[in-house]
C-alpha distance (Angstrom), angle and dihedral (degrees) to the residues before:
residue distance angle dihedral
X1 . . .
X2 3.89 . .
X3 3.79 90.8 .
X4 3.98 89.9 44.5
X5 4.34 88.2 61.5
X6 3.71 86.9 43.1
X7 3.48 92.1 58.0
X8 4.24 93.7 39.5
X9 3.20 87.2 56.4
X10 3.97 109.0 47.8
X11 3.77 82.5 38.1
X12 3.90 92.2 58.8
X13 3.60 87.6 45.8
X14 3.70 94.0 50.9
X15 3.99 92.2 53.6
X16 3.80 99.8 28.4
X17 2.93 132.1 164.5
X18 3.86 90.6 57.6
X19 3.85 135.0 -19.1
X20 3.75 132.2 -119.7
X21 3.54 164.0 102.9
X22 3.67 142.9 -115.8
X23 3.80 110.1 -11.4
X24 3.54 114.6 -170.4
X25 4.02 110.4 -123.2
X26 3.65 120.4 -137.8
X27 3.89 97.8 -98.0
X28 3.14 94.7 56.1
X29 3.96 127.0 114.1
X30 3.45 126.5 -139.5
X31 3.92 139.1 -180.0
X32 3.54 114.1 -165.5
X33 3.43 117.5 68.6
X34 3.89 91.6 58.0
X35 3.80 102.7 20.9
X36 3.62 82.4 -118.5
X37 3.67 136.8 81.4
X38 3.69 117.2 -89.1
X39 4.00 140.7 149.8
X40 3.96 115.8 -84.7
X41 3.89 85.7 -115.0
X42 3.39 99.5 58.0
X43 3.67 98.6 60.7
X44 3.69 129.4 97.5
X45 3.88 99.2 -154.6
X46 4.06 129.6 63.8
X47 3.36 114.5 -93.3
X48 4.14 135.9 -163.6
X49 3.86 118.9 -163.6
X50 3.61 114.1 -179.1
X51 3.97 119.4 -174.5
X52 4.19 142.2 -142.6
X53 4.22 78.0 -118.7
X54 4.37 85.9 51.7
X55 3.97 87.0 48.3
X56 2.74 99.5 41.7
X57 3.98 99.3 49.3
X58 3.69 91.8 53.8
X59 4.15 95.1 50.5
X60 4.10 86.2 -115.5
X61 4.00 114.8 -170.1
X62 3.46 103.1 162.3
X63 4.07 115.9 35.8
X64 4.22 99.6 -137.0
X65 3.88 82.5 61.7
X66 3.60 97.9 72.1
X67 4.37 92.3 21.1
X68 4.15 81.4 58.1
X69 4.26 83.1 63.4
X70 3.78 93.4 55.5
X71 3.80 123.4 103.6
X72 4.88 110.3 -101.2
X73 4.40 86.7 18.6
X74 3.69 126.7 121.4
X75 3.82 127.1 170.8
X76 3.50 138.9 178.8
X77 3.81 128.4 177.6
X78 3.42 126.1 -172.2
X79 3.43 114.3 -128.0
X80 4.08 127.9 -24.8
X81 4.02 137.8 -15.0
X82 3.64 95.9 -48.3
X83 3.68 105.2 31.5
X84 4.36 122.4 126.2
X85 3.62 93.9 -73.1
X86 4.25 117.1 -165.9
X87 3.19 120.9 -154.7
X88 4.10 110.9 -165.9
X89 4.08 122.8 -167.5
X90 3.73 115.7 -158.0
X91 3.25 98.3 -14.5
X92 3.56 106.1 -55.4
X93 3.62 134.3 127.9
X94 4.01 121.9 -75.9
X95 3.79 87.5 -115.0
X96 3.89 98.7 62.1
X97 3.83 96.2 61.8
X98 3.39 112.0 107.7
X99 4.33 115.1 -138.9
X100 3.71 131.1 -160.6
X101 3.57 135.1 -179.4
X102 3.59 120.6 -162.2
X103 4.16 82.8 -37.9
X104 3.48 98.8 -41.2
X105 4.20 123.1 116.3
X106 3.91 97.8 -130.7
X107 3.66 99.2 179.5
X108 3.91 120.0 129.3
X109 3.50 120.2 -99.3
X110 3.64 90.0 178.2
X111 4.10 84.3 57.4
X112 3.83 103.3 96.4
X113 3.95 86.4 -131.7
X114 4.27 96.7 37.4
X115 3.86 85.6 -117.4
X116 3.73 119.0 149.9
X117 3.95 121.0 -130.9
X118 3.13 113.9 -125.5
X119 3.77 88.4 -164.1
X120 3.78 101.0 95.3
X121 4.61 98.5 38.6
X122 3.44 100.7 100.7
X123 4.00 113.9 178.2
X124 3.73 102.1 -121.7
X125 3.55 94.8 104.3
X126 3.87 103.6 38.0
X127 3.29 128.2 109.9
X128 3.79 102.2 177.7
X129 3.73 140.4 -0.4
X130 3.80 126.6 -163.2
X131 4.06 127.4 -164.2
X132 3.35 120.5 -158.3
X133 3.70 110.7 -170.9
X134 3.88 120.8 -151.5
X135 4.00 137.1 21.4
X136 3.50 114.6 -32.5
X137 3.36 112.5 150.1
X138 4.17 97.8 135.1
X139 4.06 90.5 89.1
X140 4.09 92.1 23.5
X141 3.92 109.6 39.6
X142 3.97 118.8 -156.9
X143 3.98 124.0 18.9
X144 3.92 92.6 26.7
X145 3.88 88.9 112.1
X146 3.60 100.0 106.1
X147 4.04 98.9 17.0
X148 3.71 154.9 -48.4
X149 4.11 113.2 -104.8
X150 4.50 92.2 -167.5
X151 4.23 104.9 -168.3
X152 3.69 117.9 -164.2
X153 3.92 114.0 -172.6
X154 3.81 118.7 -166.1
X155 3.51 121.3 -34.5
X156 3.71 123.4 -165.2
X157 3.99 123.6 -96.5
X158 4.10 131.9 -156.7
X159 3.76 90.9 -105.4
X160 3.49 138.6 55.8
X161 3.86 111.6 -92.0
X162 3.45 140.5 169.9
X163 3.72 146.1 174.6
X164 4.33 143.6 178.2
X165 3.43 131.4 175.9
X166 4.26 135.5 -171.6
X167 3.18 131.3 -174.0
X168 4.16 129.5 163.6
X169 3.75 121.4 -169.8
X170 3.89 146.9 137.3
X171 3.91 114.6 15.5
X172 3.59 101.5 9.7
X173 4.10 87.9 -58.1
X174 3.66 117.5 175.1
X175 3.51 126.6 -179.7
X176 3.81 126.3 175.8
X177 4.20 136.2 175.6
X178 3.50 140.3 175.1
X179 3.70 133.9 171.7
X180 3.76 136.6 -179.9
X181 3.90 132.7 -153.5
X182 4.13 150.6 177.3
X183 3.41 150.7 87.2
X184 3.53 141.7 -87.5
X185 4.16 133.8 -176.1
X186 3.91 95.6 -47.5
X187 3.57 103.1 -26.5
X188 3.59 126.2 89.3
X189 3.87 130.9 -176.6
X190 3.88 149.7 170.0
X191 3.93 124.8 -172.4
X192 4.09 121.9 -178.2
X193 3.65 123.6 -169.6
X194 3.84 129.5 -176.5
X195 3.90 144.5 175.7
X196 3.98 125.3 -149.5
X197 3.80 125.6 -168.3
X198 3.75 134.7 161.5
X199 3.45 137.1 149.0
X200 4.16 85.0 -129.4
X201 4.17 121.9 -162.5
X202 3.26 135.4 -89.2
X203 4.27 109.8 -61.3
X204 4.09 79.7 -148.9
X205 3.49 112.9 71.9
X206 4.14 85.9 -144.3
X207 3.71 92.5 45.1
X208 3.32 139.1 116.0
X209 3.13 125.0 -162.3
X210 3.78 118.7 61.1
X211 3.37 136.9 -106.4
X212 3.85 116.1 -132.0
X213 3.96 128.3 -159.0
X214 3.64 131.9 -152.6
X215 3.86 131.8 -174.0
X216 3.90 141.9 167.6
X217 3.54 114.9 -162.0
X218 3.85 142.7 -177.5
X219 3.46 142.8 164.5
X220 4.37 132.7 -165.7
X221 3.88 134.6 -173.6
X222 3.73 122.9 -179.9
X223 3.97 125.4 174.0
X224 3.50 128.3 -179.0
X225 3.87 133.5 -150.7
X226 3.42 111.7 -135.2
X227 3.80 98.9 161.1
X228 3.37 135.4 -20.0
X229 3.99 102.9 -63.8
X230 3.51 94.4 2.7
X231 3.91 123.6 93.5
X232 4.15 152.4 139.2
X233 3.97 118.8 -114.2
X234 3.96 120.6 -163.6
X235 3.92 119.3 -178.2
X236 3.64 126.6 167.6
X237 3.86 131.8 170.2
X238 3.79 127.4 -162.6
X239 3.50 130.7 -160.3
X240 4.07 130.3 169.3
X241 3.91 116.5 -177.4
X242 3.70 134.7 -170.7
X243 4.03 115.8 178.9
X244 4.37 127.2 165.8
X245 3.14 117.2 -122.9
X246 3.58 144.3 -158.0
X247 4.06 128.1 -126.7
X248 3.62 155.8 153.6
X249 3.79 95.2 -70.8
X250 3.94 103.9 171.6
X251 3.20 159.7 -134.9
X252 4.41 76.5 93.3
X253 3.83 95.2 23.6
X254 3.54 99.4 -158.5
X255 3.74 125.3 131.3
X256 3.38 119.5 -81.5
X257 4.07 142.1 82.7
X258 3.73 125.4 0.3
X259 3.74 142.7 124.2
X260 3.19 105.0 -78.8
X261 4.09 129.6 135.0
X262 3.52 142.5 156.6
X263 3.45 141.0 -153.4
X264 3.59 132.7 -153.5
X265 3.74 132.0 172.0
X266 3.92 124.7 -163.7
X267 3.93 130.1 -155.7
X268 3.72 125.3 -176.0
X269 3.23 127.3 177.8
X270 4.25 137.7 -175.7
X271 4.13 121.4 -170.7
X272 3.78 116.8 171.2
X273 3.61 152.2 133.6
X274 3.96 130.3 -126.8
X275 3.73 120.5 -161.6
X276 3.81 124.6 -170.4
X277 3.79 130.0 -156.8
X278 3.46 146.4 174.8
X279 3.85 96.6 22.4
X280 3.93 90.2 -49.4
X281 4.37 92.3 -43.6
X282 3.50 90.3 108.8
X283 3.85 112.4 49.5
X284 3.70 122.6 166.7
X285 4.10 137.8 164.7
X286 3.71 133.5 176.3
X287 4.03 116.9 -156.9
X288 3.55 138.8 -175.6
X289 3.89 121.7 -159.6
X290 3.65 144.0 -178.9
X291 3.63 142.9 -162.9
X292 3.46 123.4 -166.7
X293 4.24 119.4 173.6
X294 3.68 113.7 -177.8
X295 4.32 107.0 -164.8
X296 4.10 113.6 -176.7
X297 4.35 110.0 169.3
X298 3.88 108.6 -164.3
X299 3.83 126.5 -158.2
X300 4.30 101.4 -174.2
X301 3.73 93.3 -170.7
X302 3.56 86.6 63.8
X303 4.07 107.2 36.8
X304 3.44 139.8 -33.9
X305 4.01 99.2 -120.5
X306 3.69 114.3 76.3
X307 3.87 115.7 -80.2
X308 3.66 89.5 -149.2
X309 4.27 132.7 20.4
X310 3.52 124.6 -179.6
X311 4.37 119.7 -169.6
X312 3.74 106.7 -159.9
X313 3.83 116.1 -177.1
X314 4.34 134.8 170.0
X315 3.92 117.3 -170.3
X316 3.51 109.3 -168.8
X317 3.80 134.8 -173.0
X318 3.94 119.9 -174.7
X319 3.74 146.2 161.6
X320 3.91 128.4 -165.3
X321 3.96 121.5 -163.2
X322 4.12 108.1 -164.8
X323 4.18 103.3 -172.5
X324 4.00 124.3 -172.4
X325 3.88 98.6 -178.2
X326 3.85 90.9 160.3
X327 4.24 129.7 8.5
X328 3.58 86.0 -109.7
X329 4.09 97.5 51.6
X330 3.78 132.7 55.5
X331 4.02 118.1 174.9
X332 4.03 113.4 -166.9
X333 3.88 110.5 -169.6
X334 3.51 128.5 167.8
X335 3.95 147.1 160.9
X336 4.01 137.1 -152.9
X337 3.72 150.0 179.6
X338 3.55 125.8 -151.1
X339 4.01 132.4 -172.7
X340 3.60 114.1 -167.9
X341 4.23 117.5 -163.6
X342 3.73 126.2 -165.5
X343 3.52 128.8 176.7
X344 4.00 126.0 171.0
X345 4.07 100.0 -175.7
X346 3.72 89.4 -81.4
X347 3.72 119.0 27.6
X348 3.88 111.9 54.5
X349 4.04 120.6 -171.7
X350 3.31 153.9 159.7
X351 3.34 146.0 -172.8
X352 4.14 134.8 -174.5
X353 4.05 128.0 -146.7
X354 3.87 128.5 -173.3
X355 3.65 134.5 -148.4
X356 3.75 150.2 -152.2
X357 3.96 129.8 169.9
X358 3.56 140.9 158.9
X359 3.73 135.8 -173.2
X360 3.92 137.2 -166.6
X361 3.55 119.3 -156.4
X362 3.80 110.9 -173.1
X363 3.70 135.9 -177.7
X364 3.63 113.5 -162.5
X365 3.78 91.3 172.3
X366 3.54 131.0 19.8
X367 3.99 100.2 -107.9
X368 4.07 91.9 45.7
X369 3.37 130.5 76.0
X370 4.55 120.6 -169.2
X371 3.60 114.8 -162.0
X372 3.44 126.2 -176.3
X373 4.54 140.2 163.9
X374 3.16 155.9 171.1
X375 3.57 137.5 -154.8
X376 4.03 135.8 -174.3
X377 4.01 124.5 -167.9
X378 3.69 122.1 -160.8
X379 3.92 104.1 -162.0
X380 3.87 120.3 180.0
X381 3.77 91.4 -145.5
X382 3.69 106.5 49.0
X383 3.73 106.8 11.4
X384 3.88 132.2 -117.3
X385 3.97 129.6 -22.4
X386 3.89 129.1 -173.6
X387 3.93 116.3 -157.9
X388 3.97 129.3 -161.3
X389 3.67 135.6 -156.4
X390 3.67 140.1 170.4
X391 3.75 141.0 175.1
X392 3.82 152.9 155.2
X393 3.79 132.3 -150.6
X394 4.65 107.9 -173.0
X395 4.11 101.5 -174.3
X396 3.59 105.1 -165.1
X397 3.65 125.3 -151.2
X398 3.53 91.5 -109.2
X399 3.86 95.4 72.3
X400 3.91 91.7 -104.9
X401 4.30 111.4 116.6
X402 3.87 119.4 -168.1
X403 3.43 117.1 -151.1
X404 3.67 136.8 -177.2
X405 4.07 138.4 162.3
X406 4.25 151.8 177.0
X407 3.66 110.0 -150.7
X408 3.42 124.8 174.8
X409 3.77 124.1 -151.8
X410 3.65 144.0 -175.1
X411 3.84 149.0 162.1
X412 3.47 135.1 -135.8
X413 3.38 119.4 -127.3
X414 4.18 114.5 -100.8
X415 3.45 123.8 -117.6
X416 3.98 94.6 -121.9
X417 4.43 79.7 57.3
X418 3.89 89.1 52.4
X419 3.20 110.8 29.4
X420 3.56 122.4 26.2
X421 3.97 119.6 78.3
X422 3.75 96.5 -80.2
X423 4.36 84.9 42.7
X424 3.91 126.2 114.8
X425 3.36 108.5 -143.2
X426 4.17 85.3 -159.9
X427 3.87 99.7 56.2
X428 3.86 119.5 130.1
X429 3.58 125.7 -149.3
X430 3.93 123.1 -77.9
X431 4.38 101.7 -107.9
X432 3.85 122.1 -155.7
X433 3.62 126.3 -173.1
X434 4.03 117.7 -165.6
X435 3.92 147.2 152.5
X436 3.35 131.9 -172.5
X437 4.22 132.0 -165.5
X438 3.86 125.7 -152.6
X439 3.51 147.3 168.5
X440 3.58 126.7 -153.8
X441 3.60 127.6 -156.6
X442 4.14 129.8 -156.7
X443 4.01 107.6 -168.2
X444 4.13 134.4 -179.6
X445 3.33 98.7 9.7
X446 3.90 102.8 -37.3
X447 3.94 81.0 -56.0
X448 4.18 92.1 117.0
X449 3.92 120.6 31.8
X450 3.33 120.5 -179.2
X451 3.64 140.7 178.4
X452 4.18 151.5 -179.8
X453 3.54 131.6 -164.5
X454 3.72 129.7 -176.0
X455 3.74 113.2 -157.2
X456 4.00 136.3 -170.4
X457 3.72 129.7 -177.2
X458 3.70 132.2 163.1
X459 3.97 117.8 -169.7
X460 3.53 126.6 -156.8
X461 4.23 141.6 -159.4
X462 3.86 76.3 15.0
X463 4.22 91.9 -178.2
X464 3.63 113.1 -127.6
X465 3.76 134.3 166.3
X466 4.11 118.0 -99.2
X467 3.56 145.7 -172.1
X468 3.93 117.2 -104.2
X469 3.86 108.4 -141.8
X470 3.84 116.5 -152.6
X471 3.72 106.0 -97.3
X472 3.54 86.5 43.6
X473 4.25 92.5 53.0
X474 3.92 85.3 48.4
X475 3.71 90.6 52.7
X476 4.11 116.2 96.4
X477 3.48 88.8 -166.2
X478 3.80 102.4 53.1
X479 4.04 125.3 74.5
X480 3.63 86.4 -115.5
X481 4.03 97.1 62.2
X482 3.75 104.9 130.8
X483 3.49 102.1 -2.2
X484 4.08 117.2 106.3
X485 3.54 97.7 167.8
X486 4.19 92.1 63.9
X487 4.12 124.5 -112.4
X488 3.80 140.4 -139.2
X489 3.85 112.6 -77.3
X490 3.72 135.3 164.0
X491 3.80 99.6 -104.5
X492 3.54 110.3 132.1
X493 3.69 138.6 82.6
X494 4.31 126.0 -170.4
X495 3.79 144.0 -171.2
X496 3.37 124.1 -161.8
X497 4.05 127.1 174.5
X498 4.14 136.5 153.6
X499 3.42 140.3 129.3
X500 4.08 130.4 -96.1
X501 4.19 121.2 -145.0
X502 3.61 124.2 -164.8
X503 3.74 143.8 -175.9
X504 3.57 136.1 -175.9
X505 4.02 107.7 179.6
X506 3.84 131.9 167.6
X507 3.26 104.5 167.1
X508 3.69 99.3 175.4
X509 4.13 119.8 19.1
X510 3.94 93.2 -104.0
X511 4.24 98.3 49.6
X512 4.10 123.3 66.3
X513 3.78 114.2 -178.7
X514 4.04 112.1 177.8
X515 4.16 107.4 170.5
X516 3.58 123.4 167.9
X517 3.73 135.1 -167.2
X518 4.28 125.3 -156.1
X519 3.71 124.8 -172.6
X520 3.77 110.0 -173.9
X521 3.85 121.8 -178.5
X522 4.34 100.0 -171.1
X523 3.68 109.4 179.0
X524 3.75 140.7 -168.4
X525 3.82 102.9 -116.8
X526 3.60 96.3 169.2
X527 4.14 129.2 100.9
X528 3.50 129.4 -91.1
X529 4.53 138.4 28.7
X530 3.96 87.6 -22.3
X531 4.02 95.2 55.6
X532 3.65 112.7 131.2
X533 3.62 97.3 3.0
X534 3.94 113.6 131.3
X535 3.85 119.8 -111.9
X536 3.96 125.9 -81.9
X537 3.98 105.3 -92.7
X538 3.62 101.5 -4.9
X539 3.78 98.7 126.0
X540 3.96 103.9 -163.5
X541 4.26 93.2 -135.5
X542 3.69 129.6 52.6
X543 3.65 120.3 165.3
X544 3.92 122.8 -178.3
X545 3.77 130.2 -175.6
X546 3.77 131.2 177.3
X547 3.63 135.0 167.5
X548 3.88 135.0 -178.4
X549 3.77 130.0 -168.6
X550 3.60 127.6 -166.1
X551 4.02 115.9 -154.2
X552 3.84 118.3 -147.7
X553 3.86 92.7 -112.5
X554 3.78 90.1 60.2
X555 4.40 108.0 -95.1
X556 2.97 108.8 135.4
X557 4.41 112.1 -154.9
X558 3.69 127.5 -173.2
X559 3.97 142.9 148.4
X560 4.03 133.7 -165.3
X561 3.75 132.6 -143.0
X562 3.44 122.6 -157.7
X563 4.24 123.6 171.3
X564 3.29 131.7 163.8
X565 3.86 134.8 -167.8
X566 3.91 126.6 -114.1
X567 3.92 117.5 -74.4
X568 4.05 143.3 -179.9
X569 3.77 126.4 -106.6
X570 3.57 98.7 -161.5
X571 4.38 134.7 51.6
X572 4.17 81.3 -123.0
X573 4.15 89.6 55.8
X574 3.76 88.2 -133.6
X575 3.56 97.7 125.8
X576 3.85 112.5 61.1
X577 3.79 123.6 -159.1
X578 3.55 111.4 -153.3
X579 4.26 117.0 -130.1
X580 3.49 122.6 -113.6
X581 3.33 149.5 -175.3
X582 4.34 131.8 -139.1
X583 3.54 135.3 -170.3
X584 3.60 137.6 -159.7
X585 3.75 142.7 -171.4
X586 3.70 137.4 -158.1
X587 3.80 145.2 166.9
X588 3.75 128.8 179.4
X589 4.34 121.3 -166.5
X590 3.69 122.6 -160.2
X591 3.89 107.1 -132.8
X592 3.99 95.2 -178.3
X593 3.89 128.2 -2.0
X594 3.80 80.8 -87.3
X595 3.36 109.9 35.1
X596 4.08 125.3 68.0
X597 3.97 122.7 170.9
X598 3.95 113.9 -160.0
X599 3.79 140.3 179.3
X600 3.94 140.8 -175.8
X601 3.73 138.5 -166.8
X602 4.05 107.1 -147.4
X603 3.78 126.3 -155.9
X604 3.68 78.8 11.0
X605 4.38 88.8 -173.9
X606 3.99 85.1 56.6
X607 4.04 85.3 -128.1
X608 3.76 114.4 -174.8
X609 3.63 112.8 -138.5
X610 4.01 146.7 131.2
X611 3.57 139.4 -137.2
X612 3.97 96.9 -164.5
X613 3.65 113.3 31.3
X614 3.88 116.4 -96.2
X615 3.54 98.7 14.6
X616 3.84 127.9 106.5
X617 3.54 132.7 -121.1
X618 4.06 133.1 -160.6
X619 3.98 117.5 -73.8
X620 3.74 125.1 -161.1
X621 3.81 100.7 -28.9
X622 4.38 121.9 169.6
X623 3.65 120.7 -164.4
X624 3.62 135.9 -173.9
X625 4.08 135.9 -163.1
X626 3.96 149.3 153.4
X627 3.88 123.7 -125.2
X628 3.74 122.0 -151.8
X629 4.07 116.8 -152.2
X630 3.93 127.6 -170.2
X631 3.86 134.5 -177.2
């Protein structure tokens, strides 16, 4: 912990006067605090966009690395490139982030929480990533409690483009993309494709033998002109994973190496139509999307078939009505359907929901901006739910926007929590209520930007899995009625609150410096021995700094800093995890307008740490790699 305020404190020093990250200027777009598209300035709610020009700067393979920099995110994988990675906003749990891919809700329903694993999203193929950070579940529905994480992976551009990129480093690590681009007549398109292979580290930290990680991956958009304003979009993304794992192979049965892998492949897929009226007033589009997530885990010392297989599938159907009938006056409406399917080699369910919102965003006067929903769910399971939200965003002429916003959020329950033999078929959905305040600050010229944001959420009927004593099991009228091995219930309660810095600062065309700074204070609000006690792996400081400078000759040199405080691996905060602090460093040379060869050194300190107790992370690792450019 001593080493951790060292660290704050140089680190402030070294980014003084404020700390930060990516700020989002005033022309900028962004999509997911409405649903719809809308200048950074006119909305109410803190927003991170991170672009193919960000990953790319910072050498990015796997996305959480450079999300795990950004002000209200936490991660924690366990074990190497490939691992279950969770990715926590604000505070809350893994499972109440919200994930889309190029429209499509990719979280698990096979995942006993619906989380998505961030594990297997590499960021070859993306193009863009926004972050919303707090409830927003008017435009999104379920899981929106702690966040939205919107992915966008290539889209197509007029012109011809096209780009690769190889690199090879630290255990026989290979990583390889390529993507394509342009335009012709009326039909436009964009396809990515990549490769991953490493011979990984040991997923126990007191291991041996190491843990490799294998992927394929591809991405494709097409969109077709029909008319002017009117059009057909296809996207699908592909993704098939194999990673070793370790276990509890016997006769000791403690954690450590074995045999052990799994496989999982991914398919996501977008088809829809957009039709535009009135001069863009009227703007409509229909959409159909699926999510299919095949998981097989393999033990060869005990058979060849898979010991375990999980089919996770989401249908959705959904329309979305954007209306301008005067400057001053923009209606966004919108309805869906969505089937979810699980099946775990014996149990096989389903269950439907159905959905209405609407939102008004208003601008009485020209600097301020009103927003305001609503949104009802119609679930078969648990019945109906109606959600609220509310914000405003005034950007003054003098570069300085105030923002501030009440979002509700909630989260159905999953089918593995309902349905399967630990399920309760008479769970409601997990509630949160927050708000958040801000002020955001453009300085020299747009050259600094800077921005603070105090947030507050407190989550109720938050579903979690419990115990069943025996009175309890022998009673027909309690959840726990023939069930000895315990069952989901909604039992717990939790309050989470901080404050988010950030800085965006070129002060001089050739240097960018983005820093950020999170404190997080996530409590256990709910009764009984865990009262009061703060939230498994929420550690209550994060501090990130990175800076880039660009020489005239070309070389481009830059390092990140990333430390964060002491945490607790466990609801009973009996197991601590200790803070810590990484560095990295990276430099990338143009050898023709074309051609660019770069190189990085992460963890640069070799610090020895872990984000989930008894799993390893990366030491001291180099890598080095060409990337291929054409216009």
């Amino acid at each position: 912990m001593f080493r951790f305020r060292l660290l704050l404190l140089s680190t402030v020093a070294l980014a003084a006067p404020a700390l930060a990250q990516e700020v989002p200027a005033a022309g900028d777009i962004v999509v997911t605090a409405t649903g719809v598209a809308q200048p950074a300035d006119q909305a109410g709610q803190a927003v991170t966009i991170v672009t193919r020009a960000d990953l790319e700067q910072r050498q990015t393979v796997s996305l959480v690395d450079y999300l795990a920099t950004t002000p209200g995110v936490t991660v924690t994988r366990s074990g190497p490139v490939g691992s279950q990675t969770s990715l926590r906003i604000r505070g809350a749990e893994a499972e109440q982030t919200l994930v889309l891919i190029d429209g499509v809700r990719v979280n698990d329903p096979t995942s006993p929480g619906g989380a998505f694993d961030f594990g297997n999203l590499l960021a070859g193929g993306i193009d863009r990533v926004e972050v919303l950070r707090g409830a927003d579940s008017v435009p999104w529905g379920s899981q929106a409690i702690g966040g939205v994480v919107n992915i966008v992976t290539q889209a197509p551009t007029d012109g011809l483009q096209a780009h690769a990129n190889a690199e090879y480093g630290y255990h026989d690590t290979l990583n390889a993309n390529a993507g394509v681009s342009g335009k012709t007549g009326p039909v436009s398109a964009a396809f990515t494709g990549g490769v991953f292979r490493s011979d990984g580290i040991s997923a126990a930290a007191d291991g041996s033998e190491r843990d490799g990680y294998k992927q394929y991956a591809g991405t494709g958009s097409i969109g077709v002109a029909l008319a002017p304003g009117i059009g057909i979009d296809l996207r699908g993304y592909y993704a098939h994973s194999k990673l070793d794992l370790d276990g509890y192979a016997p006769p000791a049965y403690t954690f450590g190496d074995d045999a052990e892998y799994s496989r999982i492949q991914e398919i996501y897929g977008y088809a829809g139509a957009h039709a535009n009226f009135a001069q863009g007033r009227a703007n409509n589009r229909i959409a159909f999307t699926i999510s299919d997530i095949n998981r097989d885990n393999y033990d060869p010392t005990v058979a060849a078939d898979p010991l375990y297989s999980y089919r996770g599938r989401t249908e959705r159907y959904d329309y979305q009505g954007d209306f301008r009938p005067i400057d001053t006056v923009r209606i966004v409406a919108g309805a869906d359907h969505e089937d979810s399917h699980y099946f775990d080699g014996s149990l096989r369910t389903s269950a439907g929901v159905t959905s209405e919102y609407g939102e008004l965003i208003v601008t009485p006067v020209d600097p301020l901006t009103l927003t305001g929903g609503i949104r009802h769910d119609d679930h078969e399971a648990y019945g109906s739910h109606t959600t609220f939200g509310a914000d405003a965003a005034l950007a003054l002429a003098s570069g300085t926007t105030l923002r501030a916003s009440y979002g509700e959020g909630f989260k159905a329950p999953t089918l593995y929590e309902l349905y399967s033999d630990y399920g309760t078929r008479s769970l409601v959905p997990e509630t949160a209520k927050s708000f958040e305040a801000g002020v955001e600050q453009s300085l020299l010229d747009g050259r600094a930007r800077a921005s603070v944001t105090y947030f507050h959420r407190d989550t109720r009927h938050q579903i979690d899995f419990q115990s069943c004593p025996a009175d309890e099991i022998a009673d027909p009228e309690s959840i726990c009625y023939d069930r000895p091995y315990g069952t989901y219930a909604n039992v717990d309660r939790a309050r989470a609150q901080g404050v988010e810095f950030a800085l965006a600062l070129r002060p001089v065309d050739q240097l960018t410096i983005n820093a950020s700074y999170t404190y997080t204070e996530a409590k256990n609000r709910s009764a009984g021995a865990n009262h009061g006690n703060d939230l498994a792996r929420r550690p209550r400081n994060s501090i990130s700094v990175s800076a880039d400078y660009r020489f005239p000759f070309g070389l481009s040199v830059g390092g990140t800093i990333l430390a964060v405080s002491d945490s607790y691996d466990d609801a009973g905060n009996v197991t601590r995890l200790d803070g810590y602090a990484v560095a990295g460093i990276r430099a990338e040379m143009p050898v023709t307008h074309n051609v660019s060869i770069y190189g990085r050194i992460d963890n640069l300190f070799d610090e020895k740490y872990q984000t989930v107790a008894g799993y390893g992370s990366y030491g001291r690792a180099a890598y080095g790699g060409v990337r291929l450019r054409f216009e």
